[in-house]
ZAROVEX-600582 format. One record per residue: x, y, z of N, C-alpha, C, O, CB in turn. Coordinates in pm, whole numbers, plus 50000, padded with zeros to 5 digits. Glycine has a CB too. Layout:
REM residues N
   n_east   n_north    n_up   ca_east   ca_north   ca_up   c_east   c_north    c_up   o_east   o_north    o_up   cb_east   cb_north   cb_up
        X         Y       Z         X          Y       Z        X         Y       Z        X         Y       Z         X          Y       Z
...
REM end
This chain:
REM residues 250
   n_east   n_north    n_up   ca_east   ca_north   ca_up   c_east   c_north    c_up   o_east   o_north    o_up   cb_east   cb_north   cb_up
    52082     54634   65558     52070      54552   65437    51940     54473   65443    51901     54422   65548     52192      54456   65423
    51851     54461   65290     51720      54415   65327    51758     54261   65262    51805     54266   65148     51573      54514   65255
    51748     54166   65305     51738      54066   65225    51621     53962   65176    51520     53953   65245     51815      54015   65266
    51635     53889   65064     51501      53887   65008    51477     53718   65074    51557     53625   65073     51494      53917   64809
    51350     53723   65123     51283      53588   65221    51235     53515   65125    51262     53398   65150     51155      53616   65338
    51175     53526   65022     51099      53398   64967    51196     53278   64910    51155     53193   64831     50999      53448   64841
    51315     53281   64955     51388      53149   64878    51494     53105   65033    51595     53037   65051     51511      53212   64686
    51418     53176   65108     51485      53123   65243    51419     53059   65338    51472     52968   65402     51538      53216   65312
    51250     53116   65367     51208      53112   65481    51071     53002   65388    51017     53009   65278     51183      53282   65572
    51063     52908   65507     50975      52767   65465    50847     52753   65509    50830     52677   65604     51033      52641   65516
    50707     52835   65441     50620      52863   65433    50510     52774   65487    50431     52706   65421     50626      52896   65336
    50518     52788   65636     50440      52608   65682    50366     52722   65781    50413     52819   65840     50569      52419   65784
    50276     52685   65775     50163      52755   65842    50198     52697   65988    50246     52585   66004     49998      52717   65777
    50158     52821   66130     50192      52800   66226    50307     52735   66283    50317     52686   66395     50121      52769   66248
    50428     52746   66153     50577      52736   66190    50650     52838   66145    50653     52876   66028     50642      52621   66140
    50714     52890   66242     50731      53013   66230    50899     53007   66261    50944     52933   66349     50629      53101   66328
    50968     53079   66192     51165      53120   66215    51266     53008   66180    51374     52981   66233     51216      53151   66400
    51176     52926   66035     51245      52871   66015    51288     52845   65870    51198     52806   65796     51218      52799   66078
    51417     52863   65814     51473      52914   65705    51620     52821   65703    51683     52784   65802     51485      53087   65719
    51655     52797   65563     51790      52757   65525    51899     52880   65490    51864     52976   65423     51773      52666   65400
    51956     52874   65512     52143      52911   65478    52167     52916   65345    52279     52955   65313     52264      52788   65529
    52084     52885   65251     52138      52904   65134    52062     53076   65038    51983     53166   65065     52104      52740   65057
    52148     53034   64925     52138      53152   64799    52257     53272   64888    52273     53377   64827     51919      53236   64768
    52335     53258   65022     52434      53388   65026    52605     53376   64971    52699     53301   64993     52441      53432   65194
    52580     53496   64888     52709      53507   64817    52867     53529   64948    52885     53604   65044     52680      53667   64699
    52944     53426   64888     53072      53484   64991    53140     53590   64950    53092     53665   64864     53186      53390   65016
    53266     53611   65009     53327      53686   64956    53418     53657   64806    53474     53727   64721     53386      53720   65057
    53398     53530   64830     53501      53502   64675    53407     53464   64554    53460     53411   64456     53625      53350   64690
    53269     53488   64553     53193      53488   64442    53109     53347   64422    53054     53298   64323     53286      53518   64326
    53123     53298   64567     53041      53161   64555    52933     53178   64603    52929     53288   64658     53091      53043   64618
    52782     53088   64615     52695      53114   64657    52640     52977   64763    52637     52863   64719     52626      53162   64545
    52611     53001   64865     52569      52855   64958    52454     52842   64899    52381     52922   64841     52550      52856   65138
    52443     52655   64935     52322      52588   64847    52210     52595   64939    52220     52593   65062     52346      52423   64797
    52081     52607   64858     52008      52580   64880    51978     52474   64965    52043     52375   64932     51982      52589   64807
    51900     52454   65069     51833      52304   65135    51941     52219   65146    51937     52100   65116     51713      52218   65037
    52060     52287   65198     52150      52227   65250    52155     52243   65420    52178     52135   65475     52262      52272   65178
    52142     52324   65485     52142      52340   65617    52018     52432   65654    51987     52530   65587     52275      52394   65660
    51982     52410   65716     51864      52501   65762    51881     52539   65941    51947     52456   66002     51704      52404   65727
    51841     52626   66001     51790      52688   66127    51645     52751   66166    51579     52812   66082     51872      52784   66144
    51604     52733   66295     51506      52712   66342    51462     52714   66436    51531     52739   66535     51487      52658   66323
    51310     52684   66446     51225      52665   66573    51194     52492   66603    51244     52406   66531     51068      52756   66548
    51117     52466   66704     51155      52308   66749    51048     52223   66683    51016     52108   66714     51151      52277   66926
    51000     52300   66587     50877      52246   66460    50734     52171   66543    50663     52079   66503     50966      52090   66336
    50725     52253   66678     50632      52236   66762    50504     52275   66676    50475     52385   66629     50659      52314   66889
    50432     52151   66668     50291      52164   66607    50246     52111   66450    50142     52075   66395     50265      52312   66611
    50378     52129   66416     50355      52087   66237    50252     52004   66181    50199     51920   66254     50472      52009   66180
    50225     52014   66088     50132      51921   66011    50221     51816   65917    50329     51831   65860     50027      52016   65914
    50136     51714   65924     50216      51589   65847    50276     51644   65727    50397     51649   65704     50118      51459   65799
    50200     51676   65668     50239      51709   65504    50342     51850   65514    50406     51877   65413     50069      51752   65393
    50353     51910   65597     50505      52014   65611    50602     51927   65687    50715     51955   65647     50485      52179   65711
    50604     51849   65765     50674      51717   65774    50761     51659   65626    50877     51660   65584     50549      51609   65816
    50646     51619   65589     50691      51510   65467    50807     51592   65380    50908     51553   65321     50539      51462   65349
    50715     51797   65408     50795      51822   65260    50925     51862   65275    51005     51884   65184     50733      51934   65169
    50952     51875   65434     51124      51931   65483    51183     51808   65483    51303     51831   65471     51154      52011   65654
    51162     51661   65491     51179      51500   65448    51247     51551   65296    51364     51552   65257     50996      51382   65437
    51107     51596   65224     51124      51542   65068    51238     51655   65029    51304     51636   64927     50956      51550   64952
    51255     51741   65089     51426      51846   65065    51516     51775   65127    51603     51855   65162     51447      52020   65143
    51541     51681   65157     51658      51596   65182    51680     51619   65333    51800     51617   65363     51791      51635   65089
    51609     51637   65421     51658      51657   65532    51641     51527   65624    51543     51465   65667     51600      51775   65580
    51828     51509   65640     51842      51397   65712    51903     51368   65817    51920     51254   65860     51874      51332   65658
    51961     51527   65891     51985      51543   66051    51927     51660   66052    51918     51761   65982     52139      51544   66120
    51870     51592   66213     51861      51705   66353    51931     51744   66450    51991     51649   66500     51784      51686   66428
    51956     51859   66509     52010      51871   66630    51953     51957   66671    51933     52070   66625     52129      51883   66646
    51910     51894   66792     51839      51998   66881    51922     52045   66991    51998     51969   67051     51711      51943   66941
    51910     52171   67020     52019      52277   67134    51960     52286   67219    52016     52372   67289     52066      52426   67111
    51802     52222   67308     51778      52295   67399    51826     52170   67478    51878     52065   67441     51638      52368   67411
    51779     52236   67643     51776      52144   67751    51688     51998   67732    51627     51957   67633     51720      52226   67868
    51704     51938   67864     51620      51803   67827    51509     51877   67911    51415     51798   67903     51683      51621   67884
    51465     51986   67989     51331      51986   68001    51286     52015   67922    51177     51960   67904     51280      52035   68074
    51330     52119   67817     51225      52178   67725    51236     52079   67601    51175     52116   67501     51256      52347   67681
    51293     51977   67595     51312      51885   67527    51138     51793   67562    51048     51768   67482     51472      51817   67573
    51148     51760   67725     51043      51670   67756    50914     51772   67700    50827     51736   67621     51042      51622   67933
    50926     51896   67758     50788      51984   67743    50735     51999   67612    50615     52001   67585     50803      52126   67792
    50853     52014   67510     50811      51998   67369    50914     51932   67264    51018     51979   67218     50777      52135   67320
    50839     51788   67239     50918      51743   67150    50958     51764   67031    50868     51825   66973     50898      51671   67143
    51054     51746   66957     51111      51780   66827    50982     51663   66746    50988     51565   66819     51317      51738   66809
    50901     51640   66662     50807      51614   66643    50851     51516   66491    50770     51450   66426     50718      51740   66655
    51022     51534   66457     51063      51402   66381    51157     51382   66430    51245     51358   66347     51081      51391   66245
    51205     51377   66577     51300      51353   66637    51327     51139   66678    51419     51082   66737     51271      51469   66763
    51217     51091   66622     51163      50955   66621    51149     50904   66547    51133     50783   66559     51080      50928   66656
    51148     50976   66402     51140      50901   66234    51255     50862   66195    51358     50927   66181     51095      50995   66109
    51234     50746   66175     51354      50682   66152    51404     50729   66009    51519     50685   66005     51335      50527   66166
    51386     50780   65915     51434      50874   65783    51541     50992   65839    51600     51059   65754     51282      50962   65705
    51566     51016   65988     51648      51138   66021    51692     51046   66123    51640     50942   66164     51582      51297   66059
    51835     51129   66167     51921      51135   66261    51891     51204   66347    51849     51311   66300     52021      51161   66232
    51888     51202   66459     51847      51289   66565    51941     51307   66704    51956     51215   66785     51713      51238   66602
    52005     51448   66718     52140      51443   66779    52097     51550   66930    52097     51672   66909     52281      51518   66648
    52070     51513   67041     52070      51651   67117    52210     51698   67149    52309     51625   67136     51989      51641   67255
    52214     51828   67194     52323      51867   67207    52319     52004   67276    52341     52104   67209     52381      51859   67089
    52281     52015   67454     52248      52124   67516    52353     52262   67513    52434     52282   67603     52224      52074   67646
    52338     52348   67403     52445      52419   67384    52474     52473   67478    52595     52496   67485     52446      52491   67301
    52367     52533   67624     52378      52634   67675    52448     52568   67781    52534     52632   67841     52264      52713   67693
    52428     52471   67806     52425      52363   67921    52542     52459   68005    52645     52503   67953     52477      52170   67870
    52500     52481   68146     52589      52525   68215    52622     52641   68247    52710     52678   68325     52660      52491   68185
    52504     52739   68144     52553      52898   68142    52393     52887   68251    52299     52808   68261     52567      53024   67936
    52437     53020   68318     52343      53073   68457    52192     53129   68332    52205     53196   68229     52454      53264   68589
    52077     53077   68384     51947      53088   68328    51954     53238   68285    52027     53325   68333     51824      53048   68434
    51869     53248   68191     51869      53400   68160    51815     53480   68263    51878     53585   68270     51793      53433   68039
    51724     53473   68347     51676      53535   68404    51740     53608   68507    51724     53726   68536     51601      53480   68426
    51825     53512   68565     51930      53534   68678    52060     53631   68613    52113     53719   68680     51992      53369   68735
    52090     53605   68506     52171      53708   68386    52122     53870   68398    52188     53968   68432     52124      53651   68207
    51999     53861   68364     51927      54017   68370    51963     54065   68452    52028     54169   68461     51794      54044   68381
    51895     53933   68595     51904      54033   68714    52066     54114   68773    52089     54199   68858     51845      53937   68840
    52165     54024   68665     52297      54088   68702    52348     54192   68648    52422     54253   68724     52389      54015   68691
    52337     54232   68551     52321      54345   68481    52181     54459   68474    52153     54553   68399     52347      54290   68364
    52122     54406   68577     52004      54482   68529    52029     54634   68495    52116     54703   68548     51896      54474   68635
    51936     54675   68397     51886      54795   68343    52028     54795   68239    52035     54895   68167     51854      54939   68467
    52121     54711   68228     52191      54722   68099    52201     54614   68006    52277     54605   67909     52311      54756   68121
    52083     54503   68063     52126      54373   67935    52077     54381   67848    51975     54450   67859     52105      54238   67944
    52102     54328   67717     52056      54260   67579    52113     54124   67602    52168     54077   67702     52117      54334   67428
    52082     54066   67467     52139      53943   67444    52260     53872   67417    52319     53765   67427     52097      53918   67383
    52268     54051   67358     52452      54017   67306    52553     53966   67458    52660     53906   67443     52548      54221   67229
    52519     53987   67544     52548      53938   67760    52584     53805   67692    52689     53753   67654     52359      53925   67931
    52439     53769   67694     52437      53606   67672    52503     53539   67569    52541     53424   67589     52310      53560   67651
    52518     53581   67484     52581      53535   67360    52758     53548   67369    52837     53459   67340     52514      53634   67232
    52786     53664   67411     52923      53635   67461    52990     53552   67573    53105     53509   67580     52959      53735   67483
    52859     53538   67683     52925      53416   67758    52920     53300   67755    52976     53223   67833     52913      53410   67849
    52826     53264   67627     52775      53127   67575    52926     53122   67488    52996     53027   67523     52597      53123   67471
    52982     53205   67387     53079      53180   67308    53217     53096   67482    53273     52989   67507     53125      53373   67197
    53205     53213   67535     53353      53210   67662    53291     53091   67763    53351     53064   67867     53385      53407   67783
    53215     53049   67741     53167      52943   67872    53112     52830   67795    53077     52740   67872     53035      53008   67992
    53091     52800   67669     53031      52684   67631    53104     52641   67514    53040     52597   67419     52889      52698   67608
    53259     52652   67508     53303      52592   67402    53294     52448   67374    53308     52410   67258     53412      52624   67397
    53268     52351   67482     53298      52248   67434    53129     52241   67371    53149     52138   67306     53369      52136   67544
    53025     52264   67351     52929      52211   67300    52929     52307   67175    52877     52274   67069     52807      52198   67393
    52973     52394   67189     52962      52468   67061    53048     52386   66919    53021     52380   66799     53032      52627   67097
    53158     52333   67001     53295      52250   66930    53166     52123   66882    53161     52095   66762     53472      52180   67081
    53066     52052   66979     53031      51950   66946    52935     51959   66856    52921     51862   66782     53008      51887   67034
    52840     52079   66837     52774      52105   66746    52863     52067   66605    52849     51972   66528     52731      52242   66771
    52957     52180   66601     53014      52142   66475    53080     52069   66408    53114     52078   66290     53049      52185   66449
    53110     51953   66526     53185      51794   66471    53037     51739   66381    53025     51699   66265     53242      51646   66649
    52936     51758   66492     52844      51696   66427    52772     51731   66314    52708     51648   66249     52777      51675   66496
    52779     51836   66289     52738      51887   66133    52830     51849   66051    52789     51750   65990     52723      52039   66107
    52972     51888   66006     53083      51846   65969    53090     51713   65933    53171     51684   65845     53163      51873   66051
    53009     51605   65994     53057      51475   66017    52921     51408   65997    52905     51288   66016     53133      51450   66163
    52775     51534   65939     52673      51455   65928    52669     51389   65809    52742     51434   65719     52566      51516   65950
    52589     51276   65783     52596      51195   65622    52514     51273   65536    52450     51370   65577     52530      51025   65614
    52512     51232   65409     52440      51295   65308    52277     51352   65375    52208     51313   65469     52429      51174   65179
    52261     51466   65272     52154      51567   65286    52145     51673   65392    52233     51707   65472     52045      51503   65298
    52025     51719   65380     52073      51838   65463    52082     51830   65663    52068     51737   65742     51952      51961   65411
    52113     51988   65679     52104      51945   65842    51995     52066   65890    51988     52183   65853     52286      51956   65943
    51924     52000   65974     51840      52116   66064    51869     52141   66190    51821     52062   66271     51706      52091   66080
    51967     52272   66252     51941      52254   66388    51837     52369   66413    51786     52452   66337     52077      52260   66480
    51819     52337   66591     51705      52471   66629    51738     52440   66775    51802     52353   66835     51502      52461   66577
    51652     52568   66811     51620      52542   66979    51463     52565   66964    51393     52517   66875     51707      52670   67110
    51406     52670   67099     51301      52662   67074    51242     52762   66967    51210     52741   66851     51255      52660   67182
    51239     52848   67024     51233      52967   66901    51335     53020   66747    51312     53101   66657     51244      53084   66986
    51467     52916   66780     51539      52935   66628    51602     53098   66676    51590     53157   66568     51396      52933   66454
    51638     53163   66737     51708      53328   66753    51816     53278   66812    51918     53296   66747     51628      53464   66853
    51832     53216   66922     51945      53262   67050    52056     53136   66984    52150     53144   66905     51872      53230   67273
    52005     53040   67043     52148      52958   67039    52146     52934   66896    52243     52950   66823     52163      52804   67137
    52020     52890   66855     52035      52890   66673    52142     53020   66611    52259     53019   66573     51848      52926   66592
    52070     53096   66620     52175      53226   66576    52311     53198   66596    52381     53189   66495     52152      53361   66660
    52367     53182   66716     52534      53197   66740    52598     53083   66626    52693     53116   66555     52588      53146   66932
    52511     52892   66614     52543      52838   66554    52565     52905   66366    52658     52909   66286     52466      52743   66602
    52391     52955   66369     52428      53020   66177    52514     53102   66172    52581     53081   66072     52314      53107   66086
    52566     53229   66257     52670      53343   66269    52800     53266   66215    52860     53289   66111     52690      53408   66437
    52837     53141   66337     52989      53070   66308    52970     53015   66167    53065     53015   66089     53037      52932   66425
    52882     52979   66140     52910      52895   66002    52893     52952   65887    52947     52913   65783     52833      52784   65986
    52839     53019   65893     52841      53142   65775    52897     53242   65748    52892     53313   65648     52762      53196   65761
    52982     53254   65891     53125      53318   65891    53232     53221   65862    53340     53275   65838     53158      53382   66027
    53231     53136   65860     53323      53009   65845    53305     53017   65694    53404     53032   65622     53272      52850   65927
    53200     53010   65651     53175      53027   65501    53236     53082   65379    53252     53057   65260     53092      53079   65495
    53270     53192   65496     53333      53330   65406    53202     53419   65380    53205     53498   65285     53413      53281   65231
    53104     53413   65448     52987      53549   65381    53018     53629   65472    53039     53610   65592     52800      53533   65374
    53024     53763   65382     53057      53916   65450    52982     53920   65584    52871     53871   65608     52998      54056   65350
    53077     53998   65679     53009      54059   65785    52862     54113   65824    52786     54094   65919     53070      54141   65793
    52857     54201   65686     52703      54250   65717    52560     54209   65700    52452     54253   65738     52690      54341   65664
    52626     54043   65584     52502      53947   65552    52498     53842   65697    52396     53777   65722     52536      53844   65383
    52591     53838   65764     52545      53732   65879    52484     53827   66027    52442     53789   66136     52706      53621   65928
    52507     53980   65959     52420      54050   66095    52333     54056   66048    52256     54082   66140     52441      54179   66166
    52245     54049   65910     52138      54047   65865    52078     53953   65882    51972     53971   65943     52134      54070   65772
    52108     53819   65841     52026      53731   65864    52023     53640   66003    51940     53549   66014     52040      53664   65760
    52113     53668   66106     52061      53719   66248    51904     53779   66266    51807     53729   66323     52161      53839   66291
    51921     53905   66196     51812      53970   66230    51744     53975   66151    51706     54090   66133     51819      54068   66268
    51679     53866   66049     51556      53794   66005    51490     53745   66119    51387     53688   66084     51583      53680   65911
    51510     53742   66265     51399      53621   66333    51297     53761   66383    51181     53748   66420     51481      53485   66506
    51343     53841   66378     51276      53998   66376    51114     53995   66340    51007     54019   66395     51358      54101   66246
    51167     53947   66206     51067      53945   66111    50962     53826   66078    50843     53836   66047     51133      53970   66005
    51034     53720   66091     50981      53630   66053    50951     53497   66196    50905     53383   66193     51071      53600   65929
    51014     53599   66323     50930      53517   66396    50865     53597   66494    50840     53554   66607     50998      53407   66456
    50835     53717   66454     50752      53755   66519    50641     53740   66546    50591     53840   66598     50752      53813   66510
    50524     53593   66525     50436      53550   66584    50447     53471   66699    50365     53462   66790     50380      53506   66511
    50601     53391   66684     50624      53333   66770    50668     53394   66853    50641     53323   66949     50672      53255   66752
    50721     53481   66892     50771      53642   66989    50674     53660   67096    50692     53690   67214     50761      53809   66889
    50544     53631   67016     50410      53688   67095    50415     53613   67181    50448     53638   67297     50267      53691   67037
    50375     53480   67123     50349      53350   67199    50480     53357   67337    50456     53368   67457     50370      53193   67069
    50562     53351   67298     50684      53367   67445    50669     53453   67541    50701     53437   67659     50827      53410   67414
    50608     53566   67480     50635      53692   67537    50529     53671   67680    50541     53749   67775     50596      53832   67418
    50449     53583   67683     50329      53627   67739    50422     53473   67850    50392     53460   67969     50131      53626   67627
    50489     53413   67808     50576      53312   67910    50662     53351   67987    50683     53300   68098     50647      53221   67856
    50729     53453   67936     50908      53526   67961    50812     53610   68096    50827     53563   68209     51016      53679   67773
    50714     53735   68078     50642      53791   68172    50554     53734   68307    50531     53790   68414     50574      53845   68100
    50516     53605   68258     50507      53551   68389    50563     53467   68457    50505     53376   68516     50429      53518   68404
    50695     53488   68458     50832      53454   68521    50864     53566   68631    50937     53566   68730     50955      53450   68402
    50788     53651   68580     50833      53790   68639    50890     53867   68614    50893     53954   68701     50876      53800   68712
    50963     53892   68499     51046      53976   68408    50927     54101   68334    50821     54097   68272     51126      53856   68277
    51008     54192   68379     50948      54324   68318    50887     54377   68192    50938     54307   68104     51023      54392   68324
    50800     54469   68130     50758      54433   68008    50929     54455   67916    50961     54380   67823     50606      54545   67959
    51023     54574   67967     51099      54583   67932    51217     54547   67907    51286     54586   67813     51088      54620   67949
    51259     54430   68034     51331      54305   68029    51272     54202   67885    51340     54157   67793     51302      54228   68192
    51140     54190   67905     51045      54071   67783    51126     54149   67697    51238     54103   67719     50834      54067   67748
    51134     54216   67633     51163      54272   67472    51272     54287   67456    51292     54311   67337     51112      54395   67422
    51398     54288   67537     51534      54292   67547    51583     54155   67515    51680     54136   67441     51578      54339   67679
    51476     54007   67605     51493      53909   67580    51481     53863   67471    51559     53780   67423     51454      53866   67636
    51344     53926   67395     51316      53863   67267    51403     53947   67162    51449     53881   67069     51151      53865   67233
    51429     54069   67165     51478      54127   67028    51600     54041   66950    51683     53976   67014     51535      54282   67059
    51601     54046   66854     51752      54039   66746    51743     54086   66669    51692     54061   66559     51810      53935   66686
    51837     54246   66751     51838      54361   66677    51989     54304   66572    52063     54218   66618     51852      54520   66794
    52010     54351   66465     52159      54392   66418    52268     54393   66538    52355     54310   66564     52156      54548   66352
    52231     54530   66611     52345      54552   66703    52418     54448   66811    52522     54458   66876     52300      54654   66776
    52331     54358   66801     52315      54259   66909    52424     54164   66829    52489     54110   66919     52141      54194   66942
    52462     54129   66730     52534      54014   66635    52623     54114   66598    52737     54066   66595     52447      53929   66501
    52622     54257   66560     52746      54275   66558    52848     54325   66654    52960     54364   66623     52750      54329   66479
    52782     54319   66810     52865      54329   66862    52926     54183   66951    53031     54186   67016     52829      54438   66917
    52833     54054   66938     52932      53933   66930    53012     53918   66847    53104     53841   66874     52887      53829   66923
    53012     53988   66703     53116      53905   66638    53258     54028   66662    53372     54013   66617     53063      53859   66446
    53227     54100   66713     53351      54219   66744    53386     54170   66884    53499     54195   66927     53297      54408   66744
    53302     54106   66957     53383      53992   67058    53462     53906   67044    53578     53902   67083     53326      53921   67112
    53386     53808   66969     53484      53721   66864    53636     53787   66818    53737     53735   66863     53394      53702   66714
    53645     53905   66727     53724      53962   66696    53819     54040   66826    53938     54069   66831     53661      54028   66603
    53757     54050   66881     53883      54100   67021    53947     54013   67106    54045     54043   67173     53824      54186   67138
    53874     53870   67104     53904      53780   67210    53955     53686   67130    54043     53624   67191     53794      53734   67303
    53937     53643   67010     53981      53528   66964    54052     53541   66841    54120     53452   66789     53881      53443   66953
    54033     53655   66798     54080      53665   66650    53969     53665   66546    53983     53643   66426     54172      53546   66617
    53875     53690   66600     53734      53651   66448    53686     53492   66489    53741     53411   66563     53831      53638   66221
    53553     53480   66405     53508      53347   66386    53575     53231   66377    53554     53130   66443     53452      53343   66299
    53673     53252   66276     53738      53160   66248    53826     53099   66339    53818     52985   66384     53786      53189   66159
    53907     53184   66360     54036      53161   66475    53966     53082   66591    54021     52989   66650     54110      53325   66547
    53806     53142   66623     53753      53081   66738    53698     52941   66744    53679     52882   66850     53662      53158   66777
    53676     52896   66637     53679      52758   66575    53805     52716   66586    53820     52598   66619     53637      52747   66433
    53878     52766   66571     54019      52683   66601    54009     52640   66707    53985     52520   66726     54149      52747   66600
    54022     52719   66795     54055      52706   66941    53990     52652   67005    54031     52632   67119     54069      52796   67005
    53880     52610   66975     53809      52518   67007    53784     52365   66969    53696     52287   67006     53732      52569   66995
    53900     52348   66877     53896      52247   66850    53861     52193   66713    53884     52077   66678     53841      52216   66927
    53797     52298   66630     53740      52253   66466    53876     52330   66361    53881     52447   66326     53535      52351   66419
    53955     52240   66335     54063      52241   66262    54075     52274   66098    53984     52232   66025     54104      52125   66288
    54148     52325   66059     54138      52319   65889    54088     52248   65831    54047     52298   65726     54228      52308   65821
    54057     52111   65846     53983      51999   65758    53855     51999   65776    53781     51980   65679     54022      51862   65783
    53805     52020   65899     53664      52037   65932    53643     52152   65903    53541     52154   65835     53620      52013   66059
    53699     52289   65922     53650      52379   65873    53607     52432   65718    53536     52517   65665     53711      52433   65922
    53732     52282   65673     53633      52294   65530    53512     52189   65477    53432     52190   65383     53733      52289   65409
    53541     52100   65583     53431      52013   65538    53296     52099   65631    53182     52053   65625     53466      51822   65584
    53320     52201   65698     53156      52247   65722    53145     52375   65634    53035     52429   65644     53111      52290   65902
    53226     52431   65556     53217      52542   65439    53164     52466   65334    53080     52506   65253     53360      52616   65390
    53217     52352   65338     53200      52225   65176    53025     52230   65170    52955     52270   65077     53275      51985   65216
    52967     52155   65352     52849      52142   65353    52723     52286   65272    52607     52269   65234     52844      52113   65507
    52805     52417   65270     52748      52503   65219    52771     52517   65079    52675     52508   65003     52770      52597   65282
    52829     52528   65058     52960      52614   64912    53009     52496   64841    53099     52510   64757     53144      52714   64983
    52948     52355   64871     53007      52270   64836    52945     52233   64665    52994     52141   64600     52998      52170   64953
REM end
């Protein structure tokens, strides 16, 4: 499925994989709003005036998913303006580094590894992500990590499955960072390799293929019952689950 970028993805020069949640139809004929939630990269570098203009779309939380080193190494760059909320929240916190992941599977990982043991090993931050969206005040919300694919992704997958948008629009727009962050891909790529990781490990790390999201959410579906159910069980209940559908569809 091709879907169309110019009313998603936020045209800021040298910011790259970062796009809102809105204009997708659910299944019951509704459509999520516009510049209501957005996902992302850690807006490393921005210029004032692409600043001002993700401000002037109402954006009035952050949450950032990475660690506190890559937190210190690169700051969220309105994580200090007092016009936003600013929430960290280390999703991964606790899952074994990627690198050490590869080396356990080697010659059979992708990401989808990581993404299923981030769902089975990091519920409680995944749960806290979504109190805190659920529970943010008026306007929109931005989360990210660094590059906006990995932990960003699992967060847009749940909530836009929470949403009610079909299966094949949340493996799609998964695999928008394909496309639209592939400058920033480069830039990593040349980090991920001198770690010591193979050219072929590098591209396993960076891809988000399709296959990769639809076979977490057929995890989801074997282990928990689907998206939804897995929000349960973690703690985000019928009321929140509609007050974070509301935040879209609202």
């Amino acid at each position: 499925m091709t879907l169309t970028l110019d009313t998603r993805a936020l045209p800021y020069p040298g910011i790259h994989n970062i796009r809102c949640l809105g204009g997708y139809t659910t299944e019951t004929g509704t459509v999520t709003r516009m510049d209501a939630i957005w996902r992302g990269c850690a807006l490393t570098g921005i210029e004032a005036e692409h600043r001002e203009d993700l401000l002037s779309r109402g954006l009035a939380t952050i949450i950032d998913l990475r660690r506190a080193d890559e937190i210190e190494a690169a700051p969220n760059p309105l994580a200090d303006d007092p016009r936003v909320i600013y929430v960290n929240i280390p999703l991964f916190d606790g899952l074994a580094p990627i690198d050490r992941m590869a080396e356990e599977v080697d010659g059979q990982f992708n990401m989808g590894i990581r993404y299923v043991r981030a769902l089975d090993e990091c519920k409680d931050n995944m749960a806290r992500v979504m109190r805190t969206i659920a529970a943010a005040g008026p306007g929109g919300v931005y989360f990210h990590c660094t590059a906006g694919k990995d932990r960003t992704g699992l967060i847009a997958a749940l909530l836009l499955s929470n949403a009610g948008i079909p299966r094949e629009v949340v493996v799609a727009e998964y695999a928008l960072t394909a496309r639209l962050g592939a400058s920033l891909m480069d830039e990593l790529r040349v980090a991920i390799q001198a770690r010591g990781n193979t050219a072929e490990r590098t591209e396993q790390i960076l891809a988000s293929a399709p296959e990769t999201m639809t076979r977490v959410l057929g995890h989801l579906d074997t282990t928990y019952g689907g998206p939804v159910a897995y929000l349960d069980l973690i703690g985000i209940d019928a009321p929140m689950r509609a007050a974070l559908a509301a935040r879209l569809v609202g």
